[in-house]
Structure formats: C-alpha cells, structure tokens
N, CA, C and O atoms as a Tripos MOL2 file, in Angstrom:
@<TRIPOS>MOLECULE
protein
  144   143    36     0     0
PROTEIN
NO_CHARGES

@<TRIPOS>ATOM
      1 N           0.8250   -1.2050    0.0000 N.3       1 UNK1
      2 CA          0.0000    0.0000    0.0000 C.3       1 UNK1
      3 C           0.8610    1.2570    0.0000 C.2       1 UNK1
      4 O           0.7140    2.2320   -0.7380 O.2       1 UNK1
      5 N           1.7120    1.0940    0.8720 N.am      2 UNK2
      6 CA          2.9040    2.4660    1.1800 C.3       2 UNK2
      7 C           3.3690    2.6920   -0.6190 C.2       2 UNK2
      8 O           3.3790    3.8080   -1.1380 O.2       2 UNK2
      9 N           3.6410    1.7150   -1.1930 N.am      3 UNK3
     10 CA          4.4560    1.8340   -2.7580 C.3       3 UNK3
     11 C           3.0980    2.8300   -3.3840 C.2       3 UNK3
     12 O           2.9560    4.0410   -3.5530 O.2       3 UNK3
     13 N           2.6360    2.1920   -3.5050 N.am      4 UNK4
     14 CA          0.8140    2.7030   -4.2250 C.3       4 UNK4
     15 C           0.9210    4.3190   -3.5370 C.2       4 UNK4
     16 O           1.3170    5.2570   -4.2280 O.2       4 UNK4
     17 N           0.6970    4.4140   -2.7480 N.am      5 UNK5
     18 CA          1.1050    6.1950   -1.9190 C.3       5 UNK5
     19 C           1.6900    6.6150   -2.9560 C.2       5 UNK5
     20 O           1.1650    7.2230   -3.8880 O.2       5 UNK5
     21 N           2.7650    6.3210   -2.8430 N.am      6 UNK6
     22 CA          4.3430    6.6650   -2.9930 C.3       6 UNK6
     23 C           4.0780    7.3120   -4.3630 C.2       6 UNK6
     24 O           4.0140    8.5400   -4.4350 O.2       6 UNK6
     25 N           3.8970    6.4110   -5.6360 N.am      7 UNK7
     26 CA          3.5420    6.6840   -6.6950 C.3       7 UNK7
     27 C           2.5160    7.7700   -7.0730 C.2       7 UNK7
     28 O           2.5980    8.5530   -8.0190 O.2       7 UNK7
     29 N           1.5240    7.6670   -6.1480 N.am      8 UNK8
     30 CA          0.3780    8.4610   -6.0830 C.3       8 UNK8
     31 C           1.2150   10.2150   -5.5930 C.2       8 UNK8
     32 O           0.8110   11.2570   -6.1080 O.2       8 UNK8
     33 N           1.9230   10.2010   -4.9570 N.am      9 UNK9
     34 CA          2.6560   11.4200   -4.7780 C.3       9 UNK9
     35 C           3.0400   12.0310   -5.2180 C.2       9 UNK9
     36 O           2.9940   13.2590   -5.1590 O.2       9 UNK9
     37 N           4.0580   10.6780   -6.4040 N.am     10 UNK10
     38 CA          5.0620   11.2100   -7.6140 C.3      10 UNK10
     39 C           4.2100   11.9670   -8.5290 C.2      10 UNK10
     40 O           4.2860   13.1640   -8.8080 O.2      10 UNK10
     41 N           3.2630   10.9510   -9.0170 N.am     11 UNK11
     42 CA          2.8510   11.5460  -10.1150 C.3      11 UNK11
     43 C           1.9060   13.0290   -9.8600 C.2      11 UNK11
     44 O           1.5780   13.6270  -10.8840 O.2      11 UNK11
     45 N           1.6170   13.4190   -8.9570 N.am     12 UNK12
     46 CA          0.6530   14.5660   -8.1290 C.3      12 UNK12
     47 C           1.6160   15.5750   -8.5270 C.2      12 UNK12
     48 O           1.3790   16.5470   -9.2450 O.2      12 UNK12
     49 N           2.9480   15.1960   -7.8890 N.am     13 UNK13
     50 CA          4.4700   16.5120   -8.2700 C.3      13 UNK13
     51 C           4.4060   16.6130   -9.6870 C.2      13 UNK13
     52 O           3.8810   17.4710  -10.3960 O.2      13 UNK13
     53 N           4.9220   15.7690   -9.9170 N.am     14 UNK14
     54 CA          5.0250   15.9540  -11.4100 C.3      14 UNK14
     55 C           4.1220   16.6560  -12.1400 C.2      14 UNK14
     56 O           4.5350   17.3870  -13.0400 O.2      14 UNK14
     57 N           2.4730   16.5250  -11.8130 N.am     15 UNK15
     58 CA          1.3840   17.2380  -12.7050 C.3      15 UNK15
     59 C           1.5020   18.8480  -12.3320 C.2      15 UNK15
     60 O           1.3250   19.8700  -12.9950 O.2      15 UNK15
     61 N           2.0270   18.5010  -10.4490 N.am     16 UNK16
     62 CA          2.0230   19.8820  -10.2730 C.3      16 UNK16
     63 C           3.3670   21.1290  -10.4010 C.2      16 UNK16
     64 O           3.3290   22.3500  -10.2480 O.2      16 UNK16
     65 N           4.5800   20.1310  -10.7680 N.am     17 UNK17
     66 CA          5.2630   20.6410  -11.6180 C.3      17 UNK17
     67 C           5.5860   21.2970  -13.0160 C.2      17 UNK17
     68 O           6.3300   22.2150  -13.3610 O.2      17 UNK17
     69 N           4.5860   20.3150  -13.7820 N.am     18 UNK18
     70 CA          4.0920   21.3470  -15.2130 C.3      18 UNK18
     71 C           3.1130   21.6040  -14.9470 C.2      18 UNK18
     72 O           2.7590   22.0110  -16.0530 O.2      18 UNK18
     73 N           2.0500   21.7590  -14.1790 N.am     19 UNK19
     74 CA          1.5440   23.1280  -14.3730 C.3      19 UNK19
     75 C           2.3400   24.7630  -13.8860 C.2      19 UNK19
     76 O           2.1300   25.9330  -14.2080 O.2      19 UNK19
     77 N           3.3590   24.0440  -12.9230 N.am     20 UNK20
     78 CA          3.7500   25.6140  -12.5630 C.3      20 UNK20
     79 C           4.4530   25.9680  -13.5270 C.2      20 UNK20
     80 O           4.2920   27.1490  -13.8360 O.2      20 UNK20
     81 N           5.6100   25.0620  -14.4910 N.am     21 UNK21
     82 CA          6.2880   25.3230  -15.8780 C.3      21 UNK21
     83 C           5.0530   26.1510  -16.4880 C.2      21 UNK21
     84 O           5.2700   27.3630  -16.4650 O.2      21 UNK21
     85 N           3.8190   25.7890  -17.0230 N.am     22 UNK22
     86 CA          3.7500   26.0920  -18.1960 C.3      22 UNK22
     87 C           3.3540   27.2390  -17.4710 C.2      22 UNK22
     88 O           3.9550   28.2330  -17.8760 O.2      22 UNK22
     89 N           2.1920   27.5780  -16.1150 N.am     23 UNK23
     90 CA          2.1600   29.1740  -15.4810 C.3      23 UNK23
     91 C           3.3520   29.9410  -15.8920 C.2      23 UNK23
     92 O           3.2590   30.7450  -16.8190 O.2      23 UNK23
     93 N           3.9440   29.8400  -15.5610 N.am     24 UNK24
     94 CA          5.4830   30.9130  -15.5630 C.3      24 UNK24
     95 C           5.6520   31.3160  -17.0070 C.2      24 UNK24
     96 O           5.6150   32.4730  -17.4280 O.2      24 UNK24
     97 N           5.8650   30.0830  -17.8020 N.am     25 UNK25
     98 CA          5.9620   30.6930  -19.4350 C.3      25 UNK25
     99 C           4.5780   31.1910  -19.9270 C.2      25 UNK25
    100 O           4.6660   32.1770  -20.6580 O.2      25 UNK25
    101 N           3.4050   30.7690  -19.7120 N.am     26 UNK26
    102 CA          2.1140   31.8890  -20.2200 C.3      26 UNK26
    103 C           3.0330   33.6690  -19.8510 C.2      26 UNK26
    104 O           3.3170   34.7190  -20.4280 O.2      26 UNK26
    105 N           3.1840   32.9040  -18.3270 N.am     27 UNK27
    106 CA          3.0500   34.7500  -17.5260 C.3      27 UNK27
    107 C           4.0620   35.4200  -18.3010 C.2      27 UNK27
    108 O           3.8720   36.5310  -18.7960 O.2      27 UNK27
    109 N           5.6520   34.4570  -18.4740 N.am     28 UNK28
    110 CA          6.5690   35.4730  -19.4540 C.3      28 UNK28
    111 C           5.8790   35.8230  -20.6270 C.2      28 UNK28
    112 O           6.2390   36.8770  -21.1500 O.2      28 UNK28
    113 N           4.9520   35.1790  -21.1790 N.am     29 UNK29
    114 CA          5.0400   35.5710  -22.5720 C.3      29 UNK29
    115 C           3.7450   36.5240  -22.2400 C.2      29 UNK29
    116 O           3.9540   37.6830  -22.6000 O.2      29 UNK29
    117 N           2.7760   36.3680  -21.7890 N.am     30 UNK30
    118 CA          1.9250   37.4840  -21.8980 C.3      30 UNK30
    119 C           1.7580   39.0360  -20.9900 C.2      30 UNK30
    120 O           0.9630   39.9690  -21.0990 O.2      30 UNK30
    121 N           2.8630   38.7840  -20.1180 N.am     31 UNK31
    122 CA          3.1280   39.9780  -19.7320 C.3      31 UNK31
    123 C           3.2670   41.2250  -20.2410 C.2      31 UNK31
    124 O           3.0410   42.2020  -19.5280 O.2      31 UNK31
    125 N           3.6120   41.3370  -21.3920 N.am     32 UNK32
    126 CA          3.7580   42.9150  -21.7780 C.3      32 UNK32
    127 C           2.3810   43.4030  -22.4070 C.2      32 UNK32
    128 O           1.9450   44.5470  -22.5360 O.2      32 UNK32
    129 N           1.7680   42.0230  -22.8030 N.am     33 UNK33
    130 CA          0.2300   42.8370  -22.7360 C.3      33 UNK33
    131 C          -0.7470   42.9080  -22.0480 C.2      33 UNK33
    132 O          -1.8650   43.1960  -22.4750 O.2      33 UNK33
    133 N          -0.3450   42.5470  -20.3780 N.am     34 UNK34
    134 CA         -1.2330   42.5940  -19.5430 C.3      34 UNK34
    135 C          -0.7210   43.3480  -18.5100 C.2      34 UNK34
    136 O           0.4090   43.3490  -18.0210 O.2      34 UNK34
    137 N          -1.8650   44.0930  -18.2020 N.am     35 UNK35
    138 CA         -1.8630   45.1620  -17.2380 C.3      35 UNK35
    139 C          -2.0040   44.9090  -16.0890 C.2      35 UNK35
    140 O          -3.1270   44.5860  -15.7000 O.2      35 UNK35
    141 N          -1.2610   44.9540  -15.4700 N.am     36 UNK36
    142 CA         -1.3900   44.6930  -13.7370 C.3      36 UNK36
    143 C          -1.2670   45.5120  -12.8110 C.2      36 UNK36
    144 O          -1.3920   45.1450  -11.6420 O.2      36 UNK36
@<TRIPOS>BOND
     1     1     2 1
     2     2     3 1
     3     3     4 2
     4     3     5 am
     5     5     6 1
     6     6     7 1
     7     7     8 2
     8     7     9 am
     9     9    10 1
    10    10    11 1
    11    11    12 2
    12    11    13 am
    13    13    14 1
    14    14    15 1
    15    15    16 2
    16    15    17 am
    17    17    18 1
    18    18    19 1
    19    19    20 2
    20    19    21 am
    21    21    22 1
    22    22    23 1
    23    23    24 2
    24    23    25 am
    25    25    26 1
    26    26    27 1
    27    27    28 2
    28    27    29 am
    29    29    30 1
    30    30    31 1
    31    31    32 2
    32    31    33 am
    33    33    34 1
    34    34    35 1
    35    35    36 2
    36    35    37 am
    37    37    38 1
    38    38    39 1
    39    39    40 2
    40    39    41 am
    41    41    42 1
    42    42    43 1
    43    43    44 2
    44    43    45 am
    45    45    46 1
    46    46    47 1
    47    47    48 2
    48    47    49 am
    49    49    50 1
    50    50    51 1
    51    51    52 2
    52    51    53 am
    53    53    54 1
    54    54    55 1
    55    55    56 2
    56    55    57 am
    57    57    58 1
    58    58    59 1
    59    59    60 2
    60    59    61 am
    61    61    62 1
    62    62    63 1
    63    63    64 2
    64    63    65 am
    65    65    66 1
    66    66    67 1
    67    67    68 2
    68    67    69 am
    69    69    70 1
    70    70    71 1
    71    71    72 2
    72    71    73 am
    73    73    74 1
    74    74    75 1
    75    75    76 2
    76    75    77 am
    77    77    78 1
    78    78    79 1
    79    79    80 2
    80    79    81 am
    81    81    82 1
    82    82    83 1
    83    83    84 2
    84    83    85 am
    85    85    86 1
    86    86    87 1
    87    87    88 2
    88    87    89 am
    89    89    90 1
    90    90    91 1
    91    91    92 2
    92    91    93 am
    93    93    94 1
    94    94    95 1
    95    95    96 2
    96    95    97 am
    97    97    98 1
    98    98    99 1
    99    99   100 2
   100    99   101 am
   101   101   102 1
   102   102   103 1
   103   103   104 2
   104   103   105 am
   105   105   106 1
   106   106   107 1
   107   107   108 2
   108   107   109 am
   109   109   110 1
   110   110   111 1
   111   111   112 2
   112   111   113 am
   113   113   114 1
   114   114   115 1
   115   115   116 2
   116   115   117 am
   117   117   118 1
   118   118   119 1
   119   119   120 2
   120   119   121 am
   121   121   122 1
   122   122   123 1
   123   123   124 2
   124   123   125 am
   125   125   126 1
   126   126   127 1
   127   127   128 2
   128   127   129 am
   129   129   130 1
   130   130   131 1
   131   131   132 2
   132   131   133 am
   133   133   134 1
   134   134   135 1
   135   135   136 2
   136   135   137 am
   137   137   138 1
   138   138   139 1
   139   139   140 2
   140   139   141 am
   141   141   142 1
   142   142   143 1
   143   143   144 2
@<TRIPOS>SUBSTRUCTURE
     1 UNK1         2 RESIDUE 1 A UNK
     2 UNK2         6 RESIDUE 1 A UNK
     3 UNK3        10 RESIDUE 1 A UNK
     4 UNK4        14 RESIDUE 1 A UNK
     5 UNK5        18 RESIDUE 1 A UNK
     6 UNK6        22 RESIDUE 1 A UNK
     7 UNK7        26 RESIDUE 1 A UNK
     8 UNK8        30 RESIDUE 1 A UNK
     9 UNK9        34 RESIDUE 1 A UNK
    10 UNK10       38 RESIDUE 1 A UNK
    11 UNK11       42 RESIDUE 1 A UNK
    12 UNK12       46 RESIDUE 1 A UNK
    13 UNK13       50 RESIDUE 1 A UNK
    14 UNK14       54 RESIDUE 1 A UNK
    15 UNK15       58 RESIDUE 1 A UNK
    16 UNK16       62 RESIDUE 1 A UNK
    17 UNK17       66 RESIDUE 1 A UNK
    18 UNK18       70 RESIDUE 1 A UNK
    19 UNK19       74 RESIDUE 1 A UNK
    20 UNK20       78 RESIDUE 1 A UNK
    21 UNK21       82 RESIDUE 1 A UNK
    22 UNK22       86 RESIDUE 1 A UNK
    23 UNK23       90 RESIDUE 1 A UNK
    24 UNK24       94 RESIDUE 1 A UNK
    25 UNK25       98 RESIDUE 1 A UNK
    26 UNK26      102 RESIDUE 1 A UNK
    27 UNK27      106 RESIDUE 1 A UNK
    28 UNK28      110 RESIDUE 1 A UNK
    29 UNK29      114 RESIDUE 1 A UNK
    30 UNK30      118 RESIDUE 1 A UNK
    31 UNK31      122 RESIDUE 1 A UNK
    32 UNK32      126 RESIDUE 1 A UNK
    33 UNK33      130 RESIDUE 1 A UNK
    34 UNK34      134 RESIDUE 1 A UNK
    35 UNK35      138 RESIDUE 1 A UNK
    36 UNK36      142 RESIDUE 1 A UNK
C-alpha cells in the first residue's frame, strides 16, 4: 500500500510541476500585454 502512496505522490508533483512550468511561461510571454 505504502508503494501505491508513494507513486500516487510522484505523479501529483510531477502534474504539479508542469503546471507551474507552463504558469510561468504563459506569464513570461503574456506579460507585456497585460496590465497589472
């Protein structure tokens, strides 16, 4: 069961690792036309 976790963790990082990749490159690239 602990392995099954385990995996269940990895792959959670990982999804939540590209999503923060691709956040960051939207934000570089659309920054100069958004007003903040």
């Amino acid at each position: 069961m602990f392995t099954r976790l385990l995996g269940a963790v990895r792959i959670l990082t990982g999804i939540w690792l590209m999503y923060l990749t691709c956040a960051t490159v939207l934000d570089l690239e659309l920054r100069p036309g958004v007003p903040t």
